[in-house]
C-alpha positions in Angstrom: 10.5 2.2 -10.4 7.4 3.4 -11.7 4.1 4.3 -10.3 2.5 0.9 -10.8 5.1 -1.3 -8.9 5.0 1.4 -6.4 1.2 0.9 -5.8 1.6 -3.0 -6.3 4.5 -3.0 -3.8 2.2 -0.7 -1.3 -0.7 -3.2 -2.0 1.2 -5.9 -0.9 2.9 -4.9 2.1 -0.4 -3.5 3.6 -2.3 -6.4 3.3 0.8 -8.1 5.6 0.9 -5.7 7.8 -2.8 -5.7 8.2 -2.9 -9.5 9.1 0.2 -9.0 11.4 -2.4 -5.8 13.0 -5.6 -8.0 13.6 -5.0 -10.0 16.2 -4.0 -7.2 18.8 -6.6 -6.5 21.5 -8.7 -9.2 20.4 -10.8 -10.0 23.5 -14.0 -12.4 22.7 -17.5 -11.7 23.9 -18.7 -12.9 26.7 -20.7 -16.0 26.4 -23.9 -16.6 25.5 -24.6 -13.6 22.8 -27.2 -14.5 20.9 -26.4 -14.6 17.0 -22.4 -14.7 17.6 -20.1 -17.3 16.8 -18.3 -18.5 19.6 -14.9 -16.5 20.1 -15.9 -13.6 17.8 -14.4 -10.7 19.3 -16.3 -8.3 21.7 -14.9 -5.2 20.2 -12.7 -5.5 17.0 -11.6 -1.9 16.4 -11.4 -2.0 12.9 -11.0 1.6 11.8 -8.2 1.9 15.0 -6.3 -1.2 12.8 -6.9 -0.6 9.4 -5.2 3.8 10.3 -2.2 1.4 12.5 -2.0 -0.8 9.4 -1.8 2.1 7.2 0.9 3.9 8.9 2.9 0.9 9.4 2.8 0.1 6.0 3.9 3.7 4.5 6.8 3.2 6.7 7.5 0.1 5.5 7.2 0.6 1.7 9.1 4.5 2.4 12.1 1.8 3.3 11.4 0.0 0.2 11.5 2.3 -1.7 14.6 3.5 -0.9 16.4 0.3 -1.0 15.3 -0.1 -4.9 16.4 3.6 -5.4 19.7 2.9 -3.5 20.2 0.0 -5.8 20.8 -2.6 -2.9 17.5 -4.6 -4.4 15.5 -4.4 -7.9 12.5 -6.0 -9.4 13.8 -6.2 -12.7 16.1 -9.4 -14.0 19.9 -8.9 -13.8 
């Protein structure tokens, strides 16, 4: 596999993962803040999520990886 469809599989799978990530611990704000939509979250951790998202996602590819190395899957056309 080379280094492109590495990155493009990475690419992939974290975006996922990070959709799967967002909705934890989403608590909306109280009612009646000025200048927020209503059910916009009070605190949406962003940085905690997008490090989560990032470790999940190395695991994920890592086990990717391996299956196209092991030979069990491949991108290419048989």
């Amino acid at each position: 596999m080379s280094w492109v469809t590495a990155g493009a599989a990475y690419l992939v799978v974290w975006w996922i993962v990070l959709f799967a990530v967002l909705p934890f611990g989403v608590r909306p704000s109280p009612e009646g803040d000025p200048g927020e939509r209503a059910g916009a979250p009070a605190n949406p951790r962003m940085l905690a999520k997008i490090v989560a998202t990032t470790l999940i996602s190395l695991v994920i590819w890592a086990g990717l990886i391996a299956l196209v190395q092991s030979g069990l899957i491949s991108f290419r056309d048989s």
